[in-house]
N, C-alpha and C positions, 0 to 999 in steps of 0.2 A: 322131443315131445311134440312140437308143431308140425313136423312130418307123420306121427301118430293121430293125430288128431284129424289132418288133412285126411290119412290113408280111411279114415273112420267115416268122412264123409260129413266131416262139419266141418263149417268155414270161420274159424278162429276172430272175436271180435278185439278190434285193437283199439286200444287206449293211449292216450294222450298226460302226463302229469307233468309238470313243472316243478323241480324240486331247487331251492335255493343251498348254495351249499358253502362253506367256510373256509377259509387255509387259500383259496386258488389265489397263486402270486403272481402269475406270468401265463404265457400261453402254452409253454411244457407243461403247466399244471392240465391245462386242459385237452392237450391230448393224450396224456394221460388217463384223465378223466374217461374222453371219448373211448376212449381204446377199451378198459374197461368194461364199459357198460354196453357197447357194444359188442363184446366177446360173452356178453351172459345171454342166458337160454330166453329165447322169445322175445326178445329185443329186437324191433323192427326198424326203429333208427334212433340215433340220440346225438342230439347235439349240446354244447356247453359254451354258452355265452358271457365271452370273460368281463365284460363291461356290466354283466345282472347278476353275476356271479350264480349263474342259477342253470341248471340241467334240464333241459325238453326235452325227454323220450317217449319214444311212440312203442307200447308192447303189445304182444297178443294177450290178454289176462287169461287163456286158460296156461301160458306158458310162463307165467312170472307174476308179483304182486310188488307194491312200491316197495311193501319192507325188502322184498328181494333187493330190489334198487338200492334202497339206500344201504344196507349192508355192504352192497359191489363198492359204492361210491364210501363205504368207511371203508369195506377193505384197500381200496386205492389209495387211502393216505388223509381221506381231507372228512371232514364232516358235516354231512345233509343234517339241515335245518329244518324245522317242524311248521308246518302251515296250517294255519290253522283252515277248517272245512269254509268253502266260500271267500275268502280273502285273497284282497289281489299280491297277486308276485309287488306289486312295486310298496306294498306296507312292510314285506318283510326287506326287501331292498333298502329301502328308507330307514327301518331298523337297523337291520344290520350298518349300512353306512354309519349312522349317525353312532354306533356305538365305537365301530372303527375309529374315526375320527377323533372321540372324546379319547382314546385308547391312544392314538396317535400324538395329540395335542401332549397329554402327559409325558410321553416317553420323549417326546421332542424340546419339553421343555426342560424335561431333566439332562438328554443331552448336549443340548448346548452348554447348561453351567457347568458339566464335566467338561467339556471337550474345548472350550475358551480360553480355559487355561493351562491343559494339556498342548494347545498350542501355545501357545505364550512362551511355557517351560520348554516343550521341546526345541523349541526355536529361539532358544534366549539370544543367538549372536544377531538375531535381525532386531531382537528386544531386548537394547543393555539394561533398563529399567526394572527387568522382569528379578523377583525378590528370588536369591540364592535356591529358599526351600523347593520351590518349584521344577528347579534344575533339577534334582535330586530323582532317580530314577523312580527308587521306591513309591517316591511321591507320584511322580507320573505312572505306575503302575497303579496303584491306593484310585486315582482321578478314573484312569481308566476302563477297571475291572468292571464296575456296573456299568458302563455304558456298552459294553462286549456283552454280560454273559442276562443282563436286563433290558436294559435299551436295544439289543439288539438280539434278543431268546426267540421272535418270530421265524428269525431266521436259523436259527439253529433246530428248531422244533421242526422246521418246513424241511428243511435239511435232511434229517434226522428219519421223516413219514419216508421222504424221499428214496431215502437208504434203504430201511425196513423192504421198500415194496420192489428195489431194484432199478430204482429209476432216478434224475435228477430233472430241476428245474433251478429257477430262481435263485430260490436260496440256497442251494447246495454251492452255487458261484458266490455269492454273496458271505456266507461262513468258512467256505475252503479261504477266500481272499482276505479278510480278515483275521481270521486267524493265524494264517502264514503270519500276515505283521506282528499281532497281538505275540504268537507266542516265539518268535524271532527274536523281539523285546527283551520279553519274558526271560530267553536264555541268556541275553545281555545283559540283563539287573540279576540274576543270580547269577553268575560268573564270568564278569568280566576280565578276568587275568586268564581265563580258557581262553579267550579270543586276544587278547593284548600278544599276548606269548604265540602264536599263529601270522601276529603281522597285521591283525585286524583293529583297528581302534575301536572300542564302545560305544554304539551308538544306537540308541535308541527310537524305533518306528512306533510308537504310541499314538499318536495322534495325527497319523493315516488310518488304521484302527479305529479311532474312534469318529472321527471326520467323515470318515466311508460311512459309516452304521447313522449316523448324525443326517448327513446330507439324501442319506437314502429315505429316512422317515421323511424328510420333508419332502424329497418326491412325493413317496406313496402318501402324503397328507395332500399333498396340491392335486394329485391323482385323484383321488376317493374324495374331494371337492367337485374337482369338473368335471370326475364319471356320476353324479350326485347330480347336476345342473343337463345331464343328456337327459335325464327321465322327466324331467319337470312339466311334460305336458301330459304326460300319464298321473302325476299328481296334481294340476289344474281340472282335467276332467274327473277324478276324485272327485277333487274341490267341490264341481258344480251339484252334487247330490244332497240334495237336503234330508236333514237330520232326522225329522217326525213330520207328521203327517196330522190332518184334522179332519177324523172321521166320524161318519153319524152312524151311533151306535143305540140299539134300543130309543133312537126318538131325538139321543143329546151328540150332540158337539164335542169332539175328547181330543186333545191330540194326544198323539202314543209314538212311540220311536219308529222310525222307516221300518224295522225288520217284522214291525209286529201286524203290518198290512197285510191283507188278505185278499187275494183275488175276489172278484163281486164288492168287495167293500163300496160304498160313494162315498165320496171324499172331497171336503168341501176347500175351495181355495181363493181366497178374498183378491185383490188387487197389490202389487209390489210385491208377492210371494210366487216361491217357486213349489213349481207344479213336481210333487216329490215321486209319483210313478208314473208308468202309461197307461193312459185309458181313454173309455169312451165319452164326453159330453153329454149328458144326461136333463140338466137346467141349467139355464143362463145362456146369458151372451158376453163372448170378449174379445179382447186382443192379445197373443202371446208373441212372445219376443220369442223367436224360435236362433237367434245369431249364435249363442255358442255353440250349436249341435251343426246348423246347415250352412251358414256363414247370411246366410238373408237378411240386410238389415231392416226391413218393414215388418211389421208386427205383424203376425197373422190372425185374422177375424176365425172364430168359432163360435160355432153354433151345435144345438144337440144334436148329437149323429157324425161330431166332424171328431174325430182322434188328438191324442193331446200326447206329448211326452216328457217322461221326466226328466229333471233338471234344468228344463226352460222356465221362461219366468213370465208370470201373468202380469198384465199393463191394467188394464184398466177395469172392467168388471167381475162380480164376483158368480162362479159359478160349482155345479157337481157334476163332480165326473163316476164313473164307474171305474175303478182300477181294474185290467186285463192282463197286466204284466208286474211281477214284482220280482224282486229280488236279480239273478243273476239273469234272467230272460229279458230285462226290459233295454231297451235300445243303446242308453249308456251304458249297461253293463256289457252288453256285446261288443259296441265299439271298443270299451276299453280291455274287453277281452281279445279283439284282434289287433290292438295297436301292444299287446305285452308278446303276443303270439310272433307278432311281425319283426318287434326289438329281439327278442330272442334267436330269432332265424338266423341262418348264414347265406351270403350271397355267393356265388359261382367263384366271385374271385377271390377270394377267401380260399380257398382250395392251396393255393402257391402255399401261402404263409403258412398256411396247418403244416404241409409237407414239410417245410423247413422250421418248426416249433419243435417239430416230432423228433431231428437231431440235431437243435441248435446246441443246448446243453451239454451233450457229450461232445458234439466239436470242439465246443468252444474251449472244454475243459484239456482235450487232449492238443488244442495250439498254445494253451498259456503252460502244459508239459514242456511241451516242444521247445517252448518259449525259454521258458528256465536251464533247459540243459544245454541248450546254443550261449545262451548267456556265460551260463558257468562254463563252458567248455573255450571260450573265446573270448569273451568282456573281459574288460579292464579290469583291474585291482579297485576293493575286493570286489572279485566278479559274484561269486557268492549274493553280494547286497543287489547289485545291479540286478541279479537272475530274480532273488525275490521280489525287490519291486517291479519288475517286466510281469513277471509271475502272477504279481497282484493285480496292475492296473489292467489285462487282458480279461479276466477273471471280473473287475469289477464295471467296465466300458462293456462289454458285452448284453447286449438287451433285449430279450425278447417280447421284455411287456409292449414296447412299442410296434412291435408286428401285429401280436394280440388286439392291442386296440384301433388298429388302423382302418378295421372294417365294420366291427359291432358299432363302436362311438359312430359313426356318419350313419348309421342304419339306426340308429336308435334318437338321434336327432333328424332325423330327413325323415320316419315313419312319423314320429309326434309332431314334426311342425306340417306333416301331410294333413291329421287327424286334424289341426288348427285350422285348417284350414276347409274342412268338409272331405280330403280325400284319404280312406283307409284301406292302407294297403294292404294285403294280405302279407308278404313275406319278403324277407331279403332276393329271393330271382326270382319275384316279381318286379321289385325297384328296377334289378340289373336288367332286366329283359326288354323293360319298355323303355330306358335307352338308346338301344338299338333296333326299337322302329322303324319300319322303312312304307308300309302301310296301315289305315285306321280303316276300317271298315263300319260304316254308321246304319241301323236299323233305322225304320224314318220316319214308323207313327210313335209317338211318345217320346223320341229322340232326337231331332230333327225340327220335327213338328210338337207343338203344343199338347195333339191327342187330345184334344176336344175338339173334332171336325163337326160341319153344321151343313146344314140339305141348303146345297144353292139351286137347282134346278129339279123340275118334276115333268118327265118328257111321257105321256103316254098314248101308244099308236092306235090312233082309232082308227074306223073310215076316211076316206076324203071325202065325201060329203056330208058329212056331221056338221053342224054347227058349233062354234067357239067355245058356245054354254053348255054345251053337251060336254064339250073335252075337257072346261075347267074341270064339271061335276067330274069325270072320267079320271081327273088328275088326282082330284081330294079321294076318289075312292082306292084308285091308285096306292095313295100314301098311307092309306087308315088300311089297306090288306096288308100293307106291307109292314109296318109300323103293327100290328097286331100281331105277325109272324115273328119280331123281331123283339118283343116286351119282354122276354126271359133274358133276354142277349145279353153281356158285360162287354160284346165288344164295340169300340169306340165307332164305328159307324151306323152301328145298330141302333146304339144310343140315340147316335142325333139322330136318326128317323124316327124312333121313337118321340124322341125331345118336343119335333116339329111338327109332328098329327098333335098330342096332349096342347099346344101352344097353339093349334088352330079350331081347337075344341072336339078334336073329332073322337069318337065313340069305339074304344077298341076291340074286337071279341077276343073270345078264347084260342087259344091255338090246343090239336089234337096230332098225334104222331107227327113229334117235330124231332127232324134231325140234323143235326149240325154237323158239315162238312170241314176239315180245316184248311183254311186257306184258298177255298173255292167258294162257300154258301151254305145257306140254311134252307130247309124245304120243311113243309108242315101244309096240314090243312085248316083251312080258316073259312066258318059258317060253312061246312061240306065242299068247300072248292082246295083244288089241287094250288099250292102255291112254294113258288120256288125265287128266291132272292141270293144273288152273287156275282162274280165276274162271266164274262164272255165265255171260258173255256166250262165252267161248270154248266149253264144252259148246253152251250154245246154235246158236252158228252150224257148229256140227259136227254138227246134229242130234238133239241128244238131249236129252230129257224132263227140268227140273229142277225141275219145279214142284212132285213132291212133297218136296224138300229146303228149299225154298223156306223154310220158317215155319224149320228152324231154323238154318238161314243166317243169316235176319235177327237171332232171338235173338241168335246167339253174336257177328254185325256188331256189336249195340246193346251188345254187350257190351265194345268194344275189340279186337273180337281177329278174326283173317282167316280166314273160311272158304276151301278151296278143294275143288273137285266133281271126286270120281275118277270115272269111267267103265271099266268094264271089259267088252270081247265086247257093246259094243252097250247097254246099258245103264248109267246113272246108279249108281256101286253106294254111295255116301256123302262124308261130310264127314271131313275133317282139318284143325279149328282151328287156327293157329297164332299167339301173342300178341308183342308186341315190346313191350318196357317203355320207358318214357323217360329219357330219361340226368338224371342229378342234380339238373342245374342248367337245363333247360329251362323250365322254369316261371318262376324265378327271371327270366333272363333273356327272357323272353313281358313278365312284370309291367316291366323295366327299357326295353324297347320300346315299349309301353306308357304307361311315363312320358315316352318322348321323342316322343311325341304322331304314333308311327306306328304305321298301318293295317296287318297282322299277316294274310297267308293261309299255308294249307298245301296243297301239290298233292302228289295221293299217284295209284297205281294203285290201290289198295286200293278195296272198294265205298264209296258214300255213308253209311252205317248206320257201317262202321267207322274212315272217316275222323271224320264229326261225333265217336265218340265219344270217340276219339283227341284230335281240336280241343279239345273240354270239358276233357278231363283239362288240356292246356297251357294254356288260355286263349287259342285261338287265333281269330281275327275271324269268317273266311270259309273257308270249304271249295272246295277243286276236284277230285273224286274221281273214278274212277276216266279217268285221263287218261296216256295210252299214253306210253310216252320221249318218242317222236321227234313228239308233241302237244306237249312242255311249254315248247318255243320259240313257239308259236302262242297260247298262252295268256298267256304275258310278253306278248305282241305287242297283244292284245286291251285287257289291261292299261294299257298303255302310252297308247292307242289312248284310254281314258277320263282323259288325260291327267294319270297319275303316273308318278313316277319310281321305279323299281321297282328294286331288288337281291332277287338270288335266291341264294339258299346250300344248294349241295348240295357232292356229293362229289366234284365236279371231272372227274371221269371221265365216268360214268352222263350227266350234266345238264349236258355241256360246253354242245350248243347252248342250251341255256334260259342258260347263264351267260353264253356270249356274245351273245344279245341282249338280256338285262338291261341295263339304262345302268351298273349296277355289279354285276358277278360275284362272288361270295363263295364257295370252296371252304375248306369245313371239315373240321379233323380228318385233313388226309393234308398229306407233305410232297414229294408225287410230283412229277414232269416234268409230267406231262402235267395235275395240279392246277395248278401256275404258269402254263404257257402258258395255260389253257381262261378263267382267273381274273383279275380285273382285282386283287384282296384274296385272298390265302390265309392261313388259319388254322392253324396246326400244331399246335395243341392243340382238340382235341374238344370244348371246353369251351364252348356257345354262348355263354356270357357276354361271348366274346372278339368275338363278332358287335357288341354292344354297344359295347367297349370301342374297336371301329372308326370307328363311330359317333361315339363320342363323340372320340376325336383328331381326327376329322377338322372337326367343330366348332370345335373348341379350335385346331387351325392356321390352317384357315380366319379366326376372332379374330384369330387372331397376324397372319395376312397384313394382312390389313383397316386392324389399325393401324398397320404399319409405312406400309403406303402413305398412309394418311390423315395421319400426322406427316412423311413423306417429303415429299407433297405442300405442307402446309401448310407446310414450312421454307420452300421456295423461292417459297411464295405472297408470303409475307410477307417475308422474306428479303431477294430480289431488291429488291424494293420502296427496301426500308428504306436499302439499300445505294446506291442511286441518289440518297440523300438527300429522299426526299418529305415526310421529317417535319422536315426544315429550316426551311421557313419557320414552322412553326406551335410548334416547339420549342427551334430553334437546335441542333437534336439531329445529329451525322453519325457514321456508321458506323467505328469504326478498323480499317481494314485487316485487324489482326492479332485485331481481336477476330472478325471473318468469319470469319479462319482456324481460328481456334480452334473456333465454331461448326460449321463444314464437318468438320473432322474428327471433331469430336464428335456429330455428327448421322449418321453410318456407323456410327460404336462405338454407338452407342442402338440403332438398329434390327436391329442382331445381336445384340446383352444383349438386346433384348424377345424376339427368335426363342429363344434358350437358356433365356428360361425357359421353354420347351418339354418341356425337359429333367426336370422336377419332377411334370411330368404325371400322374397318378394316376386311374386309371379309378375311377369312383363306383361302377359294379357289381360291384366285388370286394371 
């Protein structure tokens, strides 16, 4: 249908939905899943993240609709969960956990009371104390039967889809294994004189049985606890959204609940409350605590006309804003819309384990085969029992879930203590990418520098025999032509020329056919004169003479600070220096870059003489100067090109395409839309340090994944093995069942306690 639609000459629009969904026990559930939804019509990618239990597909919607989806995803075996319009993924996570748990807690308590004493009795010779009835088969059947077919019905149910749809996971090893004991038993306590009369004595596996199904709840309960505790900063950012709001309606003061706010509303918000949407400042003056959202600990001073966001919290005066953003548009809703985006994602390395999730379950199944009929073909007397329990504990040591979560857990704790921290990632290869950094490339007004640059110098060529008084008046008219040509401008040079005539009183006129050059200048005419403002090469290709400005261009360049060449009615008539300082902590963060043993450029428009000297101050490597906007994609490319892996950080906006063909994008310093979409990494604090501190988590998960999967791996290297009994002949050594179990579940709960200590993180550069 998407190849009709393409052959028709429309370009199919694709959609994004997150679907949470129920039953996934291990990571065969999820490729499963994957497989699936991926094999249905208009499905342009889908991933399933076993740690949110939840499905991220990308469709074309004229090629599918979610009920498609979710259908796929019940014909697969398991079932998608309802979400409600607008609500985030981690309320139904949170739900759903929290119901799990309460489900688990029950069954957990119910089988330990069976299963206590099933050991007891089955083991009476290690327990002479243990009372007759116990001993008695029957009775250990009576104890055990509900902890099999209730305590332990998830797995037989997951089993059971499994079958249905042709596939196994989890539980299909989990109920094969059990059951072998359970009903081994089973033919033990209904006839035992069948087996006596063979040479075999009666003997009773029950409380392997029930122990395995016992100790496996309590995994998946210590599991569904510390997969519960990765999301915890997706539920803190929740937290910070305030309930109701206090708006002036008809004249009065009302509050009414967050959802009932309306764009235009004012909204009044007193001192020690939190500012419930974004908006504009309208009256008053204050101080906001802006720390949960950009990590800034000093309050920020507002005044009317300054921007305000929600879930920060107001300090000291009371003021009315204009709301401009509600509901799922406003800043916190975005962030925590790309920090659920991000946990959901998969990282590159992630790939291995899917491959081997896709046929751990049928191996595993056909070596505890293999297993049983080596046993019975050659094991001791009865080989039969030896075969079953080899049978068993292969079947029950066997564990996928621990592959499963070796990547989402460290990506879903390394994304939210990013977001703690002011930095949100966009997805799992982004974390994995900016690892392996090997150069940063830094844009250098607003980046770098402060981007609020100021007129240090006002150079204009008059006569040589003019007098002094003539050239100052010569200098101020200078800046008031230029500064009038420049009074539309937003950009930061403009400004301060502008800033610096209005601050010297001077009188600015109209500008008439103004046209804005990018990255070269602006020309317009002002009171009927021809006037042109920009760098050296824009004069140039305009015609006109700049060689004698030339010597002190370069001075004031060597100096740090940016000349730009007015022309006025055909002639060159002088200079307007203008300087931009660098923010705090650039240096700092240069030297922290530095240590992590990467290659450091700066691409500016600025000339060569004022970039280098700008470089010097930062400690910056390499220089690439004067190089236009819409050049600075072609220069990452070059880059790239000498074979590094390059992140660039600018401002998100200005430097979208350089960030998007960086292998990782970094927009600093803004918490805009159009920063998030352009950005693989946004920084919501100005503070390049936090460049670094990206860096470095993304090292540090990276770590975390590595060893999850490296101990993942090794359990069932070794594991598998040992459970087959290959250290038998040389030991007399064989695997108990219930000791598998206890391993398998304990080896899920490790590789999520390693991902949480993620948690504790602390960037070195602050």
């Amino acid at each position: 249908m998407m190849r009709a639609v393409k052959d028709a000459g429309y370009t199919p629009m694709v959609e994004k939905v997150t679907i949470p969904i129920s039953g996934i026990s291990c990571a065969s559930c999820v490729a499963t899943i994957e497989e699936a939804l991926r094999r249905s019509p208009g499905v342009v990618s889908a991933t399933v993240n076993f740690a949110t239990n939840a499905a991220t597909v990308e469709f074309a919607s004229l090629g599918a609709t979610v009920a498609d989806l979710r259908r796929t995803i019940r014909d697969a075996g398991y079932e998608p969960l309802e979400a409600a319009e607008g609500s985030a993924l981690a309320d139904h996570e949170k739900t759903a956990r929290e119901q799990e748990i309460r489900t688990l807690k029950r069954k957990l308590a119910a089988g330990i009371v069976l299963s206590v004493p099933t050991v007891l009795g089955s083991m009476h010779h290690w327990f002479p104390w243990v009372p007759e009835i116990l001993q008695d088969f029957w009775v250990l059947w009576a104890l055990t039967t509900p902890v099999q077919f209730w305590v332990g019905a998830q797995f037989y149910r997951g089993a059971w889809a499994a079958l249905r749809h042709r596939t196994s996971d989890m539980n299909t090893l989990i109920a094969v294994g059990t059951s072998a004991a359970y009903f081994y038993s089973l033919a033990m306590t209904i006839a035992p004189s069948f087996f006596r009369t063979r040479g075999i004595a009666p003997a009773v596996h029950y409380e392997t049985a029930a122990v395995i199904i016992t100790l496996i709840l309590l995994g998946r309960l210590l599991e569904a606890i510390a997969k519960g505790r990765t999301s915890e900063a997706i539920k803190r950012l929740m937290g910070m959204q305030s309930k109701t709001a206090r708006v002036v309606r008809d004249g009065e003061e009302r509050d009414v609940p967050l959802d009932e706010v309306r764009i235009g509303d004012r909204v009044v918000v007193r001192p020690g409350e939190k500012i419930p949407v974004d908006g504009v400042v309208r009256d008053g003056v204050s101080a906001v605590d802006e720390s949960m959202l950009t990590g800034e600990s000093l309050p920020v001073e507002k005044r009317p006309g300054d921007g305000v966001i929600g879930a920060t919290l107001n300090k000291t005066g009371t003021f009315r804003f204009e709301a401009t953003k509600i509901g799922k548009d406003t800043v916190l809703a975005q962030i925590i819309r790309l920090v659920e985006e991000a946990q959901g994602s998969k990282a590159p390395i992630q790939r291995l384990a899917d491959r081997v999730a896709g046929v751990f379950v049928p191996t595993v199944i056909g070596i505890a085969v293999l297993t049983f009929l080596v046993w019975l073909a050659v094991g001791p007397s009865p080989a039969f029992l030896f075969a079953m329990l080899n049978f068993v504990a292969v079947l029950i040591i066997a564990c996928p879930c621990a592959l499963g979560l070796a990547t989402p857990t460290a990506i879903m704790v390394g994304t939210g203590k990013g977001a703690e921290l002011g930095i949100l990632i966009r997805s799992g290869a982004s974390l994995e990418t900016a690892h392996k950094l090997t150069t940063v490339v830094f844009d250098k007004t607003g980046t770098l520098t402060k981007g609020e640059p100021e007129v240090t110098d006002i150079l204009a060529d008059e006569p040589r025999d003019e007098s002094r008084e003539l050239r100052a008046e010569s200098r101020e008219e200078l800046l008031r032509v230029a500064a009038s040509l420049e009074r539309g401008s937003e950009h930061p040079l403009g400004e301060a020329i502008v800033t610096r005539a209005k601050e010297q009183g001077l009188t600015l006129s109209e500008v008439t056919e103004f046209e804005a050059v990018p990255g070269l200048g602006v020309r317009g005419r002002v009171d009927g004169r021809t006037v042109l403002l920009g760098n050296a090469r824009f004069l140039a290709e305009s015609g006109f003479d700049v060689h004698p400005l030339a010597p002190a261009a370069e001075e004031l360049a060597a100096q740090g600070k940016t000349p730009m060449f007015v022309a006025v009615d055909g002639r060159a008539a002088g200079l307007i220096a203008v300087a931009d300082t660098l923010k705090e902590r650039s240096v700092e963060a240069v030297r922290a870059l530095h240590r992590l043993g990467l290659e450091l450029v700066m691409i500016t428009g600025d000339n060569r003489l004022t970039a280098a000297a700008i470089a010097k101050q930062v400690g910056i490597d390499r220089v690439l100067a004067e190089v236009l906007p819409e050049q600075k994609a072609g220069e990452i490319r070059r880059l790239q090109a000498e074979g590094k892996i390059v992140a660039m950080v600018g401002d998100g906006i200005n430097d979208a395409p350089a960030l998007a063909q960086a292998d990782v994008g970094i927009a600093i310093g803004t918490g805009t839309d159009v920063a998030m979409e352009a950005s693989d990494i946004t920084l919501i604090r100005g503070d390049l340090t936090s460049v670094v501190t990206a860096i470095e988590l993304s090292k540090r998960t990276m770590r975390t994944i590595r060893q999850n999967l490296f101990w993942a791996f090794l359990y069932n290297v070794l594991g598998i093995p040992i459970a087959a009994g290959v250290l038998y002949p040389f030991t007399g050594l064989l695997l108990n069942p219930m000791i598998g179990s206890a391993a398998m579940a304990l080896s899920s709960v490790s590789v999520v306690s390693n991902s949480l200590r993620l948690r504790r993180f602390r960037p070195r550069s602050t």
